[in-house]
N, CA, C and O atoms as a Tinker XYZ file with bonds, in Angstrom:
   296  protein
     1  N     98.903000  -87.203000 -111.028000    73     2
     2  CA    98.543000  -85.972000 -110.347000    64     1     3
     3  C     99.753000  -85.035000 -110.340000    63     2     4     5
     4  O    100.857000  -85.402000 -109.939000    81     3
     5  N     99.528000  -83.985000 -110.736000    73     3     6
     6  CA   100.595000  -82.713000 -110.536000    64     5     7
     7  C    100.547000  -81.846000 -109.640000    63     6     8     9
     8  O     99.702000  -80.951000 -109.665000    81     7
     9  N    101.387000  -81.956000 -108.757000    73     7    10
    10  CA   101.661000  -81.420000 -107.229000    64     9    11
    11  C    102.427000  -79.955000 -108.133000    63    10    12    13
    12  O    103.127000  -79.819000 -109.136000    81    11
    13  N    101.930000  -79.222000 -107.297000    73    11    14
    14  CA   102.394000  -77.477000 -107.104000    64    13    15
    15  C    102.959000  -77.321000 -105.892000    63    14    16    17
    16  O    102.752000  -76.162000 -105.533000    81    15
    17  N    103.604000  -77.955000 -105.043000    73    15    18
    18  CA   104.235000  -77.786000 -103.787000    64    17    19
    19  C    105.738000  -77.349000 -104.164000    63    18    20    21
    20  O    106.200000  -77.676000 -105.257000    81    19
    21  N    106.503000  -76.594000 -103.227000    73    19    22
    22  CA   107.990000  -75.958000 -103.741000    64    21    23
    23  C    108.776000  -76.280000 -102.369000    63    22    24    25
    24  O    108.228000  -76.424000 -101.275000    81    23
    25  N    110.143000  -76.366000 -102.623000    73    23    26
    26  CA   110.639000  -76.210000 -101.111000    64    25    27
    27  C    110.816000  -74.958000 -100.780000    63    26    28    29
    28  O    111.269000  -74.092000 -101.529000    81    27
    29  N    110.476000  -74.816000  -99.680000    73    27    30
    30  CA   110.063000  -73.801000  -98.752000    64    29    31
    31  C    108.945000  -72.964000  -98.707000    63    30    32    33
    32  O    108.878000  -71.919000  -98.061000    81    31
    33  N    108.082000  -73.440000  -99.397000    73    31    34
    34  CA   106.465000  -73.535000  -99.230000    64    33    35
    35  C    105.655000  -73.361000  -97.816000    63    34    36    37
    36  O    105.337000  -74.503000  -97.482000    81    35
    37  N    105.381000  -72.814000  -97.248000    73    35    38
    38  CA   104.496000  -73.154000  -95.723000    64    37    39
    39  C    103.563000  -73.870000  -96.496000    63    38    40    41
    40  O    103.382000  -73.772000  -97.710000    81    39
    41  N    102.701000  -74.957000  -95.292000    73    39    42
    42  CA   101.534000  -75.469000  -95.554000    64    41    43
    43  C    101.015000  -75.793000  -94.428000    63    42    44    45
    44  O    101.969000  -75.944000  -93.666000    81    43
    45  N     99.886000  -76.022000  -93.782000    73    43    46
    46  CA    99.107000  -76.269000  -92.867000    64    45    47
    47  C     98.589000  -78.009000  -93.157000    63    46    48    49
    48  O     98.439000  -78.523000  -94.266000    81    47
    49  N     98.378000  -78.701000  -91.758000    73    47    50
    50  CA    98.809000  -79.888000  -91.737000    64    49    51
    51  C     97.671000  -79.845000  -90.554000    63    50    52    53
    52  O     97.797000  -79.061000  -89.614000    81    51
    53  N     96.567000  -80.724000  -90.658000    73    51    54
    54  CA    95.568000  -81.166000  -89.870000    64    53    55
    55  C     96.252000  -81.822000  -88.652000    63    54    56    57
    56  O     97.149000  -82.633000  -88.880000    81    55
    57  N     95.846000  -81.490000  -87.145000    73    55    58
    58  CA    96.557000  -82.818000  -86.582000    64    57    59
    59  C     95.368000  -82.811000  -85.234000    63    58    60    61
    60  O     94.265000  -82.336000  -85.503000    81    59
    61  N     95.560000  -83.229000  -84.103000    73    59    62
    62  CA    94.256000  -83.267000  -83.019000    64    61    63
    63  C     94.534000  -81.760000  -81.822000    63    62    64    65
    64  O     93.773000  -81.294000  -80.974000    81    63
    65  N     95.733000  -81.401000  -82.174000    73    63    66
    66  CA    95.565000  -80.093000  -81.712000    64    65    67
    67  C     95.218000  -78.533000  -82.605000    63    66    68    69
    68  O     95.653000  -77.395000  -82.427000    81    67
    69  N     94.201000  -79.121000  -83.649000    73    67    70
    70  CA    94.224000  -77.976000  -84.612000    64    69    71
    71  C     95.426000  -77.746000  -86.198000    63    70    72    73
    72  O     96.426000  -78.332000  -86.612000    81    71
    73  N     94.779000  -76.836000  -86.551000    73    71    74
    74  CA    96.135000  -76.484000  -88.094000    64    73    75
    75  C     97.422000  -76.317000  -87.515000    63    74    76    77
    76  O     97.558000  -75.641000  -86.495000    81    75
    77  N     98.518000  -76.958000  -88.163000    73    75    78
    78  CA    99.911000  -76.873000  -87.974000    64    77    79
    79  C    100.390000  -76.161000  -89.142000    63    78    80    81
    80  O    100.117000  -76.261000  -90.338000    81    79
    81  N    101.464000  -75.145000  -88.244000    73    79    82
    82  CA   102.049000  -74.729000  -89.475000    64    81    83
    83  C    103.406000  -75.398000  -89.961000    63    82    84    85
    84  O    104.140000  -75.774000  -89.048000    81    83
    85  N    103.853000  -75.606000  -91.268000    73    83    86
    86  CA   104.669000  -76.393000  -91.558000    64    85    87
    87  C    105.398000  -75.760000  -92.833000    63    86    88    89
    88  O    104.942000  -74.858000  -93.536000    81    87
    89  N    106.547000  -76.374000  -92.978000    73    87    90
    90  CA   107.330000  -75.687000  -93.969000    64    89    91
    91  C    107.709000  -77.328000  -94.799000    63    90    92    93
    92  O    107.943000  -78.427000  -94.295000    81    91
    93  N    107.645000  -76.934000  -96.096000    73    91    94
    94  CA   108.675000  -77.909000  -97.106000    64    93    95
    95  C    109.964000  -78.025000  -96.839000    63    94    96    97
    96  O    110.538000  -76.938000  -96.786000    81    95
    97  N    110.639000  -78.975000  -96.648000    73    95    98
    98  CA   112.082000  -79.088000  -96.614000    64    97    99
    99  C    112.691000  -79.859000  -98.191000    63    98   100   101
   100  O    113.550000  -79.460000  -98.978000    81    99
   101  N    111.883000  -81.015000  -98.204000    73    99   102
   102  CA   112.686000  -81.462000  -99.530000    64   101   103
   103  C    111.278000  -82.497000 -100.366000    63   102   104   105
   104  O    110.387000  -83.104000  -99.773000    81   103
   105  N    111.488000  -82.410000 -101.795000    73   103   106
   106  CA   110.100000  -83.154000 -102.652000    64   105   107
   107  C    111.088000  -84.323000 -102.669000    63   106   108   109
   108  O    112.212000  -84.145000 -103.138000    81   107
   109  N    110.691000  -85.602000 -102.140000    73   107   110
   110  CA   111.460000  -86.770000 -102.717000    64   109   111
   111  C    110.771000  -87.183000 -104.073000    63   110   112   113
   112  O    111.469000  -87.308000 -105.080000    81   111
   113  N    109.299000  -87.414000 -104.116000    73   111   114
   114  CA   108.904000  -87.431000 -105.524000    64   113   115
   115  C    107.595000  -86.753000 -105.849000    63   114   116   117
   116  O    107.698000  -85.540000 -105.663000    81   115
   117  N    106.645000  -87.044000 -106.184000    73   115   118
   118  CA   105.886000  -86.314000 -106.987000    64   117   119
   119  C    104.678000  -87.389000 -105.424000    63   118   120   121
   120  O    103.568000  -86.891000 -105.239000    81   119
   121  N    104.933000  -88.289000 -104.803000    73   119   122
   122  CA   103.976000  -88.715000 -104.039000    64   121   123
   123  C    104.485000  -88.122000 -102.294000    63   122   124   125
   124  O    103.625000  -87.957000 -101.430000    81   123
   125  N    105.762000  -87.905000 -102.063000    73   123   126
   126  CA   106.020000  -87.824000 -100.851000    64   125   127
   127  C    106.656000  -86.580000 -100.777000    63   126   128   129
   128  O    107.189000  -86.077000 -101.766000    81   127
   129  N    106.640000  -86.038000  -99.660000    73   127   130
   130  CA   107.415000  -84.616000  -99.314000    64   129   131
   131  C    108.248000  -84.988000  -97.920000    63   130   132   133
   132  O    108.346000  -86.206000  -97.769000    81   131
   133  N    108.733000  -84.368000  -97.100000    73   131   134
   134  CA   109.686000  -83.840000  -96.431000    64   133   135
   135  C    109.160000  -82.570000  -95.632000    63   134   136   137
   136  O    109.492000  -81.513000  -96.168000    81   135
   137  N    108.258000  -82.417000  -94.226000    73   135   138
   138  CA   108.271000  -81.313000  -94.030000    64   137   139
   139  C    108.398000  -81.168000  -92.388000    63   138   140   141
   140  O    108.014000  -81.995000  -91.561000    81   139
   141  N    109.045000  -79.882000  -92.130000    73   139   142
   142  CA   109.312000  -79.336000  -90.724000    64   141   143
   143  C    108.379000  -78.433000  -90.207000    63   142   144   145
   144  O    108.329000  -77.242000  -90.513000    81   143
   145  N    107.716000  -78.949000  -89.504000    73   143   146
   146  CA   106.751000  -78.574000  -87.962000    64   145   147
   147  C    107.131000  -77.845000  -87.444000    63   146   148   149
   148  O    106.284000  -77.076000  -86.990000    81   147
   149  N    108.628000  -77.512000  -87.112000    73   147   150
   150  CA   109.253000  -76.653000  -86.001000    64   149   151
   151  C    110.322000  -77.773000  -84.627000    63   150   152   153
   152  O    111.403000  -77.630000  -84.055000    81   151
   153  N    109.453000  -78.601000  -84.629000    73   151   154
   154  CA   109.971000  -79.475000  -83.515000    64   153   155
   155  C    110.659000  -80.828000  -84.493000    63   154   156   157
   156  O    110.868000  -81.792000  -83.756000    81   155
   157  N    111.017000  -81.080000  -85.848000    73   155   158
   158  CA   111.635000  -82.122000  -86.465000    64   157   159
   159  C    110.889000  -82.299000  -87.864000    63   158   160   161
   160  O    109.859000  -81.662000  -88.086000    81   159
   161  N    111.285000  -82.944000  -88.553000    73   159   162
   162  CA   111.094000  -83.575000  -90.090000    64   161   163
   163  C    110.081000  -84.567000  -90.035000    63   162   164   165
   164  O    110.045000  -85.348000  -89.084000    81   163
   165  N    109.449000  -84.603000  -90.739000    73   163   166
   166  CA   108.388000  -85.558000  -91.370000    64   165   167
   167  C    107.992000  -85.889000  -92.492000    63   166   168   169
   168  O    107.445000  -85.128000  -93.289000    81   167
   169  N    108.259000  -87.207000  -92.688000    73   167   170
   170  CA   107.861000  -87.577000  -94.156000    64   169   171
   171  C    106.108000  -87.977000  -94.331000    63   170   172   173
   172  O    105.511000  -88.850000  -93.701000    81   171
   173  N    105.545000  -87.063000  -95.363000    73   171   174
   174  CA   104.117000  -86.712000  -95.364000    64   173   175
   175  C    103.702000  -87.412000  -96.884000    63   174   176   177
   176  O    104.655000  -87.807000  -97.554000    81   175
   177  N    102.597000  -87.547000  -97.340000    73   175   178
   178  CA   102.263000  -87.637000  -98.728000    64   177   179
   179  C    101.632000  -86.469000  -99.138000    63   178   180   181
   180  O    100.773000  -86.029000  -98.374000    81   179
   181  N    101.778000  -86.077000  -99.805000    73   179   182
   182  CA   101.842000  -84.985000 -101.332000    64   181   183
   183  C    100.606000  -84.886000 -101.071000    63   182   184   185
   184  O    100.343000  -83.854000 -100.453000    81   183
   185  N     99.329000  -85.855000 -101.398000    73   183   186
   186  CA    98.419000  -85.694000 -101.601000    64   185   187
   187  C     97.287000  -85.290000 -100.452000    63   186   188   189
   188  O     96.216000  -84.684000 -100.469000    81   187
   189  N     98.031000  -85.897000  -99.532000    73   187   190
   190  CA    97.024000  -85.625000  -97.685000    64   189   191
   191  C     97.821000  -84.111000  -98.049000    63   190   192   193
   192  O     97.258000  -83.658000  -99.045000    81   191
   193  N     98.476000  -83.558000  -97.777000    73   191   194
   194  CA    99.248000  -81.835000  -97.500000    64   193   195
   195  C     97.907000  -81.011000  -98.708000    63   194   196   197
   196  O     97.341000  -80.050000  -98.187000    81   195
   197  N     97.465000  -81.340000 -100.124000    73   195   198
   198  CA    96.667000  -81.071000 -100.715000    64   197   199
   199  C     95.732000  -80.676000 -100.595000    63   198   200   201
   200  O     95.270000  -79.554000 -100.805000    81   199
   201  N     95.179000  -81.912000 -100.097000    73   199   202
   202  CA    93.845000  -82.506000  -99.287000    64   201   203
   203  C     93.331000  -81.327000  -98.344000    63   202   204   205
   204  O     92.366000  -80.623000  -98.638000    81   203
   205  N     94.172000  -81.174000  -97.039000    73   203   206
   206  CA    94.102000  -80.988000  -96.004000    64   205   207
   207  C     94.470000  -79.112000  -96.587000    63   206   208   209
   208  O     93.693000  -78.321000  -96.053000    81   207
   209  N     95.358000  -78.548000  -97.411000    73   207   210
   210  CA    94.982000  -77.366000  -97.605000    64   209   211
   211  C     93.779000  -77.486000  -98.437000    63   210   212   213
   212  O     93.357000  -76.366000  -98.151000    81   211
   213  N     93.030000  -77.875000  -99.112000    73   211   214
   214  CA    91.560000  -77.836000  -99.535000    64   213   215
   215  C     90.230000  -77.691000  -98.717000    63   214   216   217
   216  O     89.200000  -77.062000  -98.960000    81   215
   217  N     90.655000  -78.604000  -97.512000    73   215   218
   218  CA    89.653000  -78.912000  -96.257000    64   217   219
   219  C     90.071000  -77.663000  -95.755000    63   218   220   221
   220  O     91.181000  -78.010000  -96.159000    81   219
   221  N     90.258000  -76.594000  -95.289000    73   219   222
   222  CA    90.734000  -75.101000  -94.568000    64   221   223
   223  C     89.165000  -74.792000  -94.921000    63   222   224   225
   224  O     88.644000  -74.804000  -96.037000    81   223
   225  N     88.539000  -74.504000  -93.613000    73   223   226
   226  CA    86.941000  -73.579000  -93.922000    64   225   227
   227  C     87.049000  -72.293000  -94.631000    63   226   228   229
   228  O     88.106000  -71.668000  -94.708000    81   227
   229  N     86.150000  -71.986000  -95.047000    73   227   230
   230  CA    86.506000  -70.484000  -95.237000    64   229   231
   231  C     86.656000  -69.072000  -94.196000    63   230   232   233
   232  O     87.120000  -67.932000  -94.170000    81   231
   233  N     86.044000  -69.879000  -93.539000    73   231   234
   234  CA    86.527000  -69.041000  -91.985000    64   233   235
   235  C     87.904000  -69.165000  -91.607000    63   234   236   237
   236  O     88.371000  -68.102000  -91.198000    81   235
   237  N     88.712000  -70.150000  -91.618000    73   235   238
   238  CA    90.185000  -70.436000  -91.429000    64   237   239
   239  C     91.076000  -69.494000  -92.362000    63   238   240   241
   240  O     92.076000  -68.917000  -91.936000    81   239
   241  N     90.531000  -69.376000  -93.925000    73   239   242
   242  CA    90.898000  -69.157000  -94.926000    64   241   243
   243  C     91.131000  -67.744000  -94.700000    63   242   244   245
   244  O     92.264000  -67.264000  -94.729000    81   243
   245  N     90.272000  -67.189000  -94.515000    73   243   246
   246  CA    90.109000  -65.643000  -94.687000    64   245   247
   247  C     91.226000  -64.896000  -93.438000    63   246   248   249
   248  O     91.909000  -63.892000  -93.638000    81   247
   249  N     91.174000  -65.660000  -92.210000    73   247   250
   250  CA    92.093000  -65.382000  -91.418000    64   249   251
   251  C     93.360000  -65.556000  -91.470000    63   250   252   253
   252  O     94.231000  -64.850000  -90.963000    81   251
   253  N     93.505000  -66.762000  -92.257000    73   251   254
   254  CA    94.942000  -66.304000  -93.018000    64   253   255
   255  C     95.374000  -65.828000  -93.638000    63   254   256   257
   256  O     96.474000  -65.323000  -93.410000    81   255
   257  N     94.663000  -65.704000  -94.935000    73   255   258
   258  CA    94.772000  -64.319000  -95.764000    64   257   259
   259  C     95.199000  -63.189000  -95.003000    63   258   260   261
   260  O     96.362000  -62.859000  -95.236000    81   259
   261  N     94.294000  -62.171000  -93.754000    73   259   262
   262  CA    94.437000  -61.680000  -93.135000    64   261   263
   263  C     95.875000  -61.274000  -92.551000    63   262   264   265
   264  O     96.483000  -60.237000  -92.283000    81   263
   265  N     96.078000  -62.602000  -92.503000    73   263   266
   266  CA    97.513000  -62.458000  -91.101000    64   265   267
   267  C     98.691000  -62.429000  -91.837000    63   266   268   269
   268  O     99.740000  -61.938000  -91.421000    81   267
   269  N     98.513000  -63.026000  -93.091000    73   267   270
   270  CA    99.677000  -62.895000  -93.961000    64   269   271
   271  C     99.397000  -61.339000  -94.713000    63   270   272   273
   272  O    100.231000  -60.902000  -95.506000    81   271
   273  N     98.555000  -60.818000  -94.489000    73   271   274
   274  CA    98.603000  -59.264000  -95.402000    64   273   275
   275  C     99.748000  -58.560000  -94.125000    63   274   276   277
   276  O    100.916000  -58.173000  -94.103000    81   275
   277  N     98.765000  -58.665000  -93.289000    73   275   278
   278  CA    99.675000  -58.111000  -92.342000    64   277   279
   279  C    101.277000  -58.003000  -92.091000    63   278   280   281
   280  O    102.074000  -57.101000  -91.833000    81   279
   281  N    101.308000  -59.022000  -92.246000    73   279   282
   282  CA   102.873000  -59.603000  -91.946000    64   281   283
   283  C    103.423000  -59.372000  -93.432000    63   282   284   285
   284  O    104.601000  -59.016000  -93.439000    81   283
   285  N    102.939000  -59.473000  -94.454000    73   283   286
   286  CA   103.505000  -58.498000  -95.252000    64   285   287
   287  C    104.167000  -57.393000  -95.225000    63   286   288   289
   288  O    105.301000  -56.927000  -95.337000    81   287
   289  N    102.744000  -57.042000  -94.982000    73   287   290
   290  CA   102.620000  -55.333000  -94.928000    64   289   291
   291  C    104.030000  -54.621000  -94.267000    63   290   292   293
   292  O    104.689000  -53.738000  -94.815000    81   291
   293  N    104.334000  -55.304000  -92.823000    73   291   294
   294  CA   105.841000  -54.511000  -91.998000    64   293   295
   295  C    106.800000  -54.656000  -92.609000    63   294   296
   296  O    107.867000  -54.195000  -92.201000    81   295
């Protein structure tokens, strides 16, 4: 499988309080990543971070689109 993930990538991360936002810190290989929550480091698999941006409704989707035009935009 060929991962398209970069460091310093945001990605959203399923958890029981809703989408997390998360940043890449470091690719150890092509199966595991390295990423920061805000509150510490976590070692994740490549393929759940994938996954889990695939699973985003399209209702989720569009609102991010949204929020990142914005935040562009200034």
């Amino acid at each position: 499988m060929k991962n398209n993930l970069e460091i310093g990538e945001v990605v959203y991360q399923k958890t029981k309080y809703g989408m997390v936002k998360s940043k890449i810190v470091k690719i150890i290989n092509e199966n595991y990543a390295i990423i920061d929550k805000g509150y510490g480091e976590q070692k994740v698999r490549v393929d759940q971070l994938i996954k889990e941006q695939d699973d985003m409704s399209a209702k989720e989707q569009e609102i991010l689109s949204k929020l990142q035009k914005e935040f562009m935009g200034m």
